[in-house]
Short mmCIF file of the C-alpha atoms (twelve columns), coordinates in Angstrom:
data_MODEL
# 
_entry.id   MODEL 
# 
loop_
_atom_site.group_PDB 
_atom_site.id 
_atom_site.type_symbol 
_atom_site.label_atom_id 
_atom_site.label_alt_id 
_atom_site.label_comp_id 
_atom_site.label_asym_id 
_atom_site.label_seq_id 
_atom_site.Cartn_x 
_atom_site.Cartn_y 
_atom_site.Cartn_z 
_atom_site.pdbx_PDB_model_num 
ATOM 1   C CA . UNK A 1   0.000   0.000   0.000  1 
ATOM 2   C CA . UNK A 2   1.205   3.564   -0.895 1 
ATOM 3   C CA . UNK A 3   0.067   5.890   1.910  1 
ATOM 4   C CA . UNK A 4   1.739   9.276   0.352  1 
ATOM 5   C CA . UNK A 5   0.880   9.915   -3.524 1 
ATOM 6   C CA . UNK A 6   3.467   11.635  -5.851 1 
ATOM 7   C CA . UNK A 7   1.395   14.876  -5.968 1 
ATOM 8   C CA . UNK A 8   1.717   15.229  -2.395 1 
ATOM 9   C CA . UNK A 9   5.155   14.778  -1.645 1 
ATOM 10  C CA . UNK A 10  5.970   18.064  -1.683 1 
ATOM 11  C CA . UNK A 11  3.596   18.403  1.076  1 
ATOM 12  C CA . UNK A 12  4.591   16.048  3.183  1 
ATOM 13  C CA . UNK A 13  8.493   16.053  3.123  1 
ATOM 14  C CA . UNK A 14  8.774   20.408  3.380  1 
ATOM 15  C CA . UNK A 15  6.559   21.742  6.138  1 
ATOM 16  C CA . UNK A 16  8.645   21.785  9.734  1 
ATOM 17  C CA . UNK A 17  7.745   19.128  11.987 1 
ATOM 18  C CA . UNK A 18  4.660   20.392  14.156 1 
ATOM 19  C CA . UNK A 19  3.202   21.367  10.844 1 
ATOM 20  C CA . UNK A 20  3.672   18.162  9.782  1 
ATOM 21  C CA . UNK A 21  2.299   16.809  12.354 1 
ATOM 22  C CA . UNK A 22  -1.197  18.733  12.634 1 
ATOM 23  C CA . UNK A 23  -1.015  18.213  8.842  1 
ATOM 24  C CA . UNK A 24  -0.905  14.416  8.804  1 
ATOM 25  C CA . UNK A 25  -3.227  14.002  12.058 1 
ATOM 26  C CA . UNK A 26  -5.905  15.775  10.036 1 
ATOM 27  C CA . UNK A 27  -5.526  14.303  6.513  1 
ATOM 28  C CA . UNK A 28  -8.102  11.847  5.214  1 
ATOM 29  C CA . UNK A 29  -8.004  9.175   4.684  1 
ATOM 30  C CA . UNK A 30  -4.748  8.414   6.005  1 
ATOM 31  C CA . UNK A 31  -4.956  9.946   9.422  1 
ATOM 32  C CA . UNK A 32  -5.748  6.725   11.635 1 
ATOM 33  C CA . UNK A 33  -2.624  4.791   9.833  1 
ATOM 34  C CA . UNK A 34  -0.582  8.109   10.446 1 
ATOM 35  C CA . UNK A 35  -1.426  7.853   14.587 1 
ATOM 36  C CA . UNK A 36  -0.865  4.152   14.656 1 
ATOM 37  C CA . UNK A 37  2.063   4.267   13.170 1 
ATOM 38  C CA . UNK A 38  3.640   7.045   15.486 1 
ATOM 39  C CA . UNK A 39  1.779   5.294   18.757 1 
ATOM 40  C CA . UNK A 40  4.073   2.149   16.952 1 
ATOM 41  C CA . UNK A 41  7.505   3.464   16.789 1 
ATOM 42  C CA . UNK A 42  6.833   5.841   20.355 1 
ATOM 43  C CA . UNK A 43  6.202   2.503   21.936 1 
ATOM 44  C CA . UNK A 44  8.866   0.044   20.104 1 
ATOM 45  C CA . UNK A 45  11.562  2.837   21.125 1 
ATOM 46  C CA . UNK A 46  10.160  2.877   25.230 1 
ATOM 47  C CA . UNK A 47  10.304  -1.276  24.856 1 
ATOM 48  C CA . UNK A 48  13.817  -0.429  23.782 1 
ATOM 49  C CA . UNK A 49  15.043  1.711   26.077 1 
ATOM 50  C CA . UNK A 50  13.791  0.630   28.840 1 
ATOM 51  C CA . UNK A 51  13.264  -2.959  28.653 1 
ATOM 52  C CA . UNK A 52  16.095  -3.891  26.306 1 
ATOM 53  C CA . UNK A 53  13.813  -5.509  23.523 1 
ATOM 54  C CA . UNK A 54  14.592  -5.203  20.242 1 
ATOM 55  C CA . UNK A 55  11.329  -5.503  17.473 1 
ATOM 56  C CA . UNK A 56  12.472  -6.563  13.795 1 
ATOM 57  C CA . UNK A 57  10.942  -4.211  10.670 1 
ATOM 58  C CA . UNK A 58  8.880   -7.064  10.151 1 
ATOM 59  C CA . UNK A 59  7.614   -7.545  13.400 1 
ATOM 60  C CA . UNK A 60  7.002   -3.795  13.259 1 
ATOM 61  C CA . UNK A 61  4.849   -3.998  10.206 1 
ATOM 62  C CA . UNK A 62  3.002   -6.816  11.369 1 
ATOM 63  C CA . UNK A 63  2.100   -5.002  14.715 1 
ATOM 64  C CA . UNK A 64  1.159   -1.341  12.879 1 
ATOM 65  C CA . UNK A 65  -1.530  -3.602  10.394 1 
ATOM 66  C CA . UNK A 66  -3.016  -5.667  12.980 1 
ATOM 67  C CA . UNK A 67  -3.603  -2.704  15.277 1 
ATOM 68  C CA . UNK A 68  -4.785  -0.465  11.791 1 
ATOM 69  C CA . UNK A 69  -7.473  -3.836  11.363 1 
ATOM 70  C CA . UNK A 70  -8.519  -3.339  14.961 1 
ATOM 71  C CA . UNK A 71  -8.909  -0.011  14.990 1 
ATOM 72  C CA . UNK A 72  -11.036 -0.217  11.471 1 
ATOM 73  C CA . UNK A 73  -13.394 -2.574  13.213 1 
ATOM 74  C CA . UNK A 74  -14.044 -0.630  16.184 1 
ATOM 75  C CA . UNK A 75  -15.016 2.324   14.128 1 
ATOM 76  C CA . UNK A 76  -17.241 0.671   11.664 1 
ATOM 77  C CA . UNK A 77  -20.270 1.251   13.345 1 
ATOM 78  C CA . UNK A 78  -22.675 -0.461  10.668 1 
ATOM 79  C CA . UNK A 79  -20.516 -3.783  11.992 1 
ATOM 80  C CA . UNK A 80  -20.594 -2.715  15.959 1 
ATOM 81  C CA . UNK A 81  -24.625 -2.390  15.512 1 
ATOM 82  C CA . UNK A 82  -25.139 -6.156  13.412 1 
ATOM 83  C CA . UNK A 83  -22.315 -7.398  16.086 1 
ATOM 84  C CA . UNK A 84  -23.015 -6.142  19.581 1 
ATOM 85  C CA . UNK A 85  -20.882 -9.269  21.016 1 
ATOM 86  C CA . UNK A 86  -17.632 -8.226  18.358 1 
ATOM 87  C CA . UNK A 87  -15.082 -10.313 19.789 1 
ATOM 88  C CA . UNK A 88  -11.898 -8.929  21.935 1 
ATOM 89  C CA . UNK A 89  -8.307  -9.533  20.971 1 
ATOM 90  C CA . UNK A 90  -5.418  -9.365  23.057 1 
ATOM 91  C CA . UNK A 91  -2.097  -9.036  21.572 1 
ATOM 92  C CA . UNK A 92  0.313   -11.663 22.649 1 
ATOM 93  C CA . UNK A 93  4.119   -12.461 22.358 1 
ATOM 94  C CA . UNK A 94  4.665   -15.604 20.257 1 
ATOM 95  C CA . UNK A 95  7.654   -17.393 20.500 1 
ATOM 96  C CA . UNK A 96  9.424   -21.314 19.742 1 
ATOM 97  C CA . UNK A 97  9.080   -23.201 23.064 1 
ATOM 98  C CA . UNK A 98  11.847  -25.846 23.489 1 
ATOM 99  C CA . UNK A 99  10.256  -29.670 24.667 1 
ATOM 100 C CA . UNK A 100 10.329  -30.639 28.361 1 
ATOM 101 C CA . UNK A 101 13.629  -32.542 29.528 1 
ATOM 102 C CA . UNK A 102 13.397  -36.028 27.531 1 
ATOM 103 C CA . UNK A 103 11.528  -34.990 25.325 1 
ATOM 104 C CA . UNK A 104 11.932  -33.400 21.764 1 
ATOM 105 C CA . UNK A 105 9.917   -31.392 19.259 1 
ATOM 106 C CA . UNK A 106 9.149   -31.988 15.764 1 
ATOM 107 C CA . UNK A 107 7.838   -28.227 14.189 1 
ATOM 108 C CA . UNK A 108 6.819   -28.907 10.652 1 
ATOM 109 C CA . UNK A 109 5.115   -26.984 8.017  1 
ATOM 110 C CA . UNK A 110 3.293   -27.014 4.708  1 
ATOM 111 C CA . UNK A 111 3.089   -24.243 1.632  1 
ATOM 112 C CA . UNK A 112 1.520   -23.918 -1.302 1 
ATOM 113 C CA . UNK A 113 2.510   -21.406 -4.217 1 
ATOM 114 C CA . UNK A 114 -0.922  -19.998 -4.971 1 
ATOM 115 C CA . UNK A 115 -0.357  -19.157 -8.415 1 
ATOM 116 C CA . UNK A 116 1.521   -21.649 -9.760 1 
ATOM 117 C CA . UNK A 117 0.219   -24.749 -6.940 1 
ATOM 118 C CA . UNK A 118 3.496   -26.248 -6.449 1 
ATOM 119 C CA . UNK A 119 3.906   -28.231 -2.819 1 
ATOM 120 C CA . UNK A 120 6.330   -28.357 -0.538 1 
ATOM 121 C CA . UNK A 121 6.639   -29.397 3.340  1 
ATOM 122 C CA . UNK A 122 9.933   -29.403 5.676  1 
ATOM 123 C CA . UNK A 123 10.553  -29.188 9.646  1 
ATOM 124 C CA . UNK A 124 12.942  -29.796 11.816 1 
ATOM 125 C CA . UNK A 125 13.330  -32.253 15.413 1 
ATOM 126 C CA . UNK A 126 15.145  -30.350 18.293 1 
ATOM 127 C CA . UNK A 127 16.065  -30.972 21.827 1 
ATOM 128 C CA . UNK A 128 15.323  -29.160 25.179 1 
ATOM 129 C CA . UNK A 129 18.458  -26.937 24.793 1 
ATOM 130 C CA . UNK A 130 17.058  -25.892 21.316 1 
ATOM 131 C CA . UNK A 131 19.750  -28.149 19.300 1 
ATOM 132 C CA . UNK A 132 19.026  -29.438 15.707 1 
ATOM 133 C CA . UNK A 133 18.626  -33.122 15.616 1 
ATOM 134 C CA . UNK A 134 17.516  -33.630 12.119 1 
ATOM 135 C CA . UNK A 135 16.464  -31.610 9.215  1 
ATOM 136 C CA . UNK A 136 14.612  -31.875 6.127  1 
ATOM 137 C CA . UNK A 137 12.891  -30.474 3.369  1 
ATOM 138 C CA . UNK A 138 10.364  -32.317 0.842  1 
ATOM 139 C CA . UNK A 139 9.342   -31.055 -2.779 1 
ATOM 140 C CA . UNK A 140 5.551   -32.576 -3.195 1 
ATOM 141 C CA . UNK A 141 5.314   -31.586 -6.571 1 
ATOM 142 C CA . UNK A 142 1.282   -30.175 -6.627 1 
ATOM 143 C CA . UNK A 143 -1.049  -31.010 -3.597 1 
ATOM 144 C CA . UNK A 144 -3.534  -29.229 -1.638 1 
ATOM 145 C CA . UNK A 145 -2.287  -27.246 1.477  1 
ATOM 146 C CA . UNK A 146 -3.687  -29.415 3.708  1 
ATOM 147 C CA . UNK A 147 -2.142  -32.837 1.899  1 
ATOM 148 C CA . UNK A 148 1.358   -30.620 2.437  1 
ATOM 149 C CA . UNK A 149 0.957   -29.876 6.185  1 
ATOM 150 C CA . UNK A 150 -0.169  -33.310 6.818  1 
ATOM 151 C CA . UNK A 151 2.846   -35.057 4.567  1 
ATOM 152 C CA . UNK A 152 5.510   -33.049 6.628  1 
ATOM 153 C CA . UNK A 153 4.083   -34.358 9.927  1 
ATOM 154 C CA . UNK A 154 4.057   -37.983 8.674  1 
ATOM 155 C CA . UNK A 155 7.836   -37.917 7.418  1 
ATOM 156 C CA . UNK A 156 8.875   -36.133 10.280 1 
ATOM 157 C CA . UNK A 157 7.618   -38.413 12.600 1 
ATOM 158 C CA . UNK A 158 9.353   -41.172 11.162 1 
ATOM 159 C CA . UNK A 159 12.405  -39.256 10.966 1 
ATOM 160 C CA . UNK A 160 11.528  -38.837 14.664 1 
ATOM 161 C CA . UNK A 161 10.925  -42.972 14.691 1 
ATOM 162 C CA . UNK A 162 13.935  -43.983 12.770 1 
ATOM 163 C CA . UNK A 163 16.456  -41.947 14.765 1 
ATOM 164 C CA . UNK A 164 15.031  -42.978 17.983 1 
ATOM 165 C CA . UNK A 165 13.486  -40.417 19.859 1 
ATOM 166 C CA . UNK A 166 10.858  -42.279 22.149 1 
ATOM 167 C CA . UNK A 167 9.093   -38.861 23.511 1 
ATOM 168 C CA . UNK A 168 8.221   -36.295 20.973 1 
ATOM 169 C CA . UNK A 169 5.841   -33.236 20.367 1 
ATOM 170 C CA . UNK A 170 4.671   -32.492 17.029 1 
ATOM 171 C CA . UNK A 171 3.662   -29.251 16.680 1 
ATOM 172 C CA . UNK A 172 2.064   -27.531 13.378 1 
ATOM 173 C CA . UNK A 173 0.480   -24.511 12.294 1 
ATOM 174 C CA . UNK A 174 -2.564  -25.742 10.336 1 
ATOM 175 C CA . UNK A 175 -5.112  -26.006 13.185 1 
ATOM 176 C CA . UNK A 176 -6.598  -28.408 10.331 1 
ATOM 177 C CA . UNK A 177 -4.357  -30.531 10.242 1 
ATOM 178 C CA . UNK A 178 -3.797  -30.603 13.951 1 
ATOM 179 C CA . UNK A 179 -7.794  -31.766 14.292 1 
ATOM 180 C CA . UNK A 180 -7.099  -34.319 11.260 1 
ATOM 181 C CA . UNK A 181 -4.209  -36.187 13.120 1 
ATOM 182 C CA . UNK A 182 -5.862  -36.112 16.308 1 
ATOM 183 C CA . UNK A 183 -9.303  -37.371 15.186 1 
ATOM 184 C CA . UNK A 184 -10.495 -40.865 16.030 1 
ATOM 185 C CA . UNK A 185 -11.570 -41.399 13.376 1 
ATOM 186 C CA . UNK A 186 -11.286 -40.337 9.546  1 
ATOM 187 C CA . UNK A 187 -11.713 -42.677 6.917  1 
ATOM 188 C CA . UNK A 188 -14.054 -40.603 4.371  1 
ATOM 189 C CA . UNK A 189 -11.749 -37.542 4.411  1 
ATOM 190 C CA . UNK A 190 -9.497  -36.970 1.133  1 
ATOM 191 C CA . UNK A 191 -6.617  -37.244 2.943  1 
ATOM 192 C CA . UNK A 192 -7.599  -40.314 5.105  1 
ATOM 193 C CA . UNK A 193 -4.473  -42.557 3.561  1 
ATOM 194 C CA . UNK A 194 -1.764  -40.237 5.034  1 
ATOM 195 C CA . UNK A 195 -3.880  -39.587 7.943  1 
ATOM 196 C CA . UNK A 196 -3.800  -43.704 8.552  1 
ATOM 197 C CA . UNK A 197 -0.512  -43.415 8.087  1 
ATOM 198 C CA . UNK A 198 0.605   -40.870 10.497 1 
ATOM 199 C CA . UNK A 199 -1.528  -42.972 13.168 1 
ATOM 200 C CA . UNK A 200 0.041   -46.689 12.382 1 
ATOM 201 C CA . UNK A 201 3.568   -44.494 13.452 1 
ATOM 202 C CA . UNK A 202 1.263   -44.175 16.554 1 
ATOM 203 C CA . UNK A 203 0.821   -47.851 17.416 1 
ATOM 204 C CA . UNK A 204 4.412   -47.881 18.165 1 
ATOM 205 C CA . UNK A 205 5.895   -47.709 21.701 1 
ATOM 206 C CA . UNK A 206 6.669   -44.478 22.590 1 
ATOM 207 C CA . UNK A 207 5.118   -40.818 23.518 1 
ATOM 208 C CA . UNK A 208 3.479   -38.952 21.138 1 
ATOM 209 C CA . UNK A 209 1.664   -35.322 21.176 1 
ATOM 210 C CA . UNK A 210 0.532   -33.084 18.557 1 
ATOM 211 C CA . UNK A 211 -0.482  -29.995 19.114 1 
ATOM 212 C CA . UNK A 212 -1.118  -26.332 17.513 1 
ATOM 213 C CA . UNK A 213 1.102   -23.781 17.367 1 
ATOM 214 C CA . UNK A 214 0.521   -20.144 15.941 1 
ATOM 215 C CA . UNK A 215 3.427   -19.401 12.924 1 
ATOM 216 C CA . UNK A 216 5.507   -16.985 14.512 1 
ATOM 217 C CA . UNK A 217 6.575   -19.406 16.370 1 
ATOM 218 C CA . UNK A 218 7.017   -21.967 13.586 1 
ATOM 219 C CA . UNK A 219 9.671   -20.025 11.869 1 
ATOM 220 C CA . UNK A 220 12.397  -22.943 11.318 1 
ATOM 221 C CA . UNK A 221 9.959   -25.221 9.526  1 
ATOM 222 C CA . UNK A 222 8.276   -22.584 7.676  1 
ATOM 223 C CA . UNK A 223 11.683  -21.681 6.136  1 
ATOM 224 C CA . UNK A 224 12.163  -25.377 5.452  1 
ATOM 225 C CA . UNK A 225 9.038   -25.963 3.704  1 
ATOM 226 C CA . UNK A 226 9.966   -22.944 1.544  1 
ATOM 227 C CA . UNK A 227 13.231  -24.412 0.797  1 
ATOM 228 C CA . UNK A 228 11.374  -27.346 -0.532 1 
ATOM 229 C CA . UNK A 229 10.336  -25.615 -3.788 1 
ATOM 230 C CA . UNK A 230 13.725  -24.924 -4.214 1 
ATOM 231 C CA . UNK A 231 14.589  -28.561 -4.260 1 
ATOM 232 C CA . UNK A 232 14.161  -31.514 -6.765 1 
ATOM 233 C CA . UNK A 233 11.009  -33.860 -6.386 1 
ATOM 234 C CA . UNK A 234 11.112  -35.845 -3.154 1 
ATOM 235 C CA . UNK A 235 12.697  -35.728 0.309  1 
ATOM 236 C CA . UNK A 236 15.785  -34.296 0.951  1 
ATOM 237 C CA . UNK A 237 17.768  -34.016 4.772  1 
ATOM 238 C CA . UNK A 238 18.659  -30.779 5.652  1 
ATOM 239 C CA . UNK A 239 22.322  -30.340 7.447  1 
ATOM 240 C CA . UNK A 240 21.862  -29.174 10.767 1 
ATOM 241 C CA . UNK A 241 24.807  -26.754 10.313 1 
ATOM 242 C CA . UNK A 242 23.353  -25.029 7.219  1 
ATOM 243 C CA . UNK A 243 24.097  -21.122 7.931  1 
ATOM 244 C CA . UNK A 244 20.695  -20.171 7.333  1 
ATOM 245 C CA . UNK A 245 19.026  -22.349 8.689  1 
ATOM 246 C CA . UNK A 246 20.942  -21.637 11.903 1 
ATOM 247 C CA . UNK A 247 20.238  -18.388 11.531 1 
ATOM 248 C CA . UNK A 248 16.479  -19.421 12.384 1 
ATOM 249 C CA . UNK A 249 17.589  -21.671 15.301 1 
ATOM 250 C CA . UNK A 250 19.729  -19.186 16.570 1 
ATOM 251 C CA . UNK A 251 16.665  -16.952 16.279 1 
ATOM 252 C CA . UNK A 252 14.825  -19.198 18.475 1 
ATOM 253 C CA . UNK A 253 17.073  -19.978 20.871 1 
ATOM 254 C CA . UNK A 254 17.240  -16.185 22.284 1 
ATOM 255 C CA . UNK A 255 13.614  -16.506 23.059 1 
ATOM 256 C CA . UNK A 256 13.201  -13.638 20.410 1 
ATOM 257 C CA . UNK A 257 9.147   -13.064 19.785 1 
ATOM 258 C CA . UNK A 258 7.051   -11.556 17.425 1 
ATOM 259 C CA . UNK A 259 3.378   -9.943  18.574 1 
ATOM 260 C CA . UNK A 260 0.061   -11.629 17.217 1 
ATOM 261 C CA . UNK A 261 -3.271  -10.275 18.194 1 
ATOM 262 C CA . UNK A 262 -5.567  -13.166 19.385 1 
ATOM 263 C CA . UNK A 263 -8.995  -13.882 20.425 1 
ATOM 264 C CA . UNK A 264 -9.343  -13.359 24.456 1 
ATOM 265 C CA . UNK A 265 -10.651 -17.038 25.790 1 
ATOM 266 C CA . UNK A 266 -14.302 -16.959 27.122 1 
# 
């Protein structure tokens, strides 16, 4: 989105600041983003200063939009008349949670190139201390979203199998899939054969848990799936030690978090 037009840049680059200001406070229809976005940086640089944390661009961006959508709610009043009950949001900190001791955590992810419909899946099992354990990526070729979250569950948990592990958390971002693999029971769903699948892994002897997760703090595997597309058809392990990707684990590990507004319980 472009929020200042050519014709008005003259406008909005020359005036001195508290003319500015009063300028862009009162100019429609660009005045509410204008606020939100000062209220944004006044408060990112007082979580700087005085509590040390440091918010990415992105992070930034994210927060300025969601609070912009907010805000646009609350003022359409045709909506706040139809919906009396609008529901509350509360932003929360998101952030990768490492397993309890013993245990480990699969985080694996699914995407989908809209325009073109090429698949791919990846994710990635680590230990308490945040370690990599294994790695890998998969190129699906074309497949629904929800046949590409579920596939990089399914390999990762035999990843998880083959190396091992005896206690593991699987967590994913597709809420779907998370109700798919924890179903009792789905045998007329297109995806029941891979859903059978993941649960035969199941029958084994050992711990398993899966469980939703919102994606800011799926990071690692999201950048794994993404890789996938990048990759010849089929499964591929990931080195552990690959720079970038321990760029992501490094982002993790530092407990670094990114803000997500989200539906207040009851």
């Amino acid at each position: 989105m472009q929020f200042i037009q050519p014709s008005d840049h003259q406008r909005f680059f020359r005036p001195h600041l508290q003319d500015w200001i009063l300028y862009q406070v009162r100019q429609e229809p660009t005045s509410l983003e204008f606020g939100i976005i000062c209220w944004s940086l006044w408060r990112t640089r007082n979580d700087r200063v005085f509590a040390g944390k440091i918010t990415t661009s992105a992070a930034f961006i994210q927060r300025v939009w969601a609070w912009i959508n907010v805000v646009r709610n609350a003022l359409d009043k045709d909506r706040l008349i139809h919906q009396p009950s609008l529901p509350m949001r509360t932003e929360v900190e998101i952030s990768w949670k490492p397993p309890p001791p013993e245990w480990v955590t699969l985080n694996s992810n699914g995407s989908v190139h809209i325009s073109s419909g090429h698949a791919a899946a990846g994710g990635l099992i680590r230990d308490p201390t945040g370690r990599c354990l294994a790695a890998y990526a998969i190129n699906l070729g074309s497949c629904s979203i929800t046949r590409a979250e579920l596939r990089g569950a399914v390999e990762g948990l035999q990843v998880a199998w083959d190396t091992g592990f005896r206690r593991v958390r699987v967590e994913l971002d597709s809420l779907c899939a998370v109700q798919l693999l924890n179903s009792l029971d789905s045998p007329d769903h297109q995806q029941a054969a891979i859903i059978q699948r993941f649960k035969e892994l199941l029958i084994h002897q050992w711990e398993v848990v899966v469980s939703h997760i919102f994606r800011e703090g799926n990071k690692c595997a999201d950048h794994l799936a993404s890789r996938g597309h990048l990759l010849p058809l089929g499964y591929h392990s990931i080195p552990c030690s690959d720079p970038t990707l321990c760029n992501f684990i490094m982002y993790d590990c530092q407990g670094l978090s990114e803000p997500r507004l989200v539906l207040n319980e009851g």
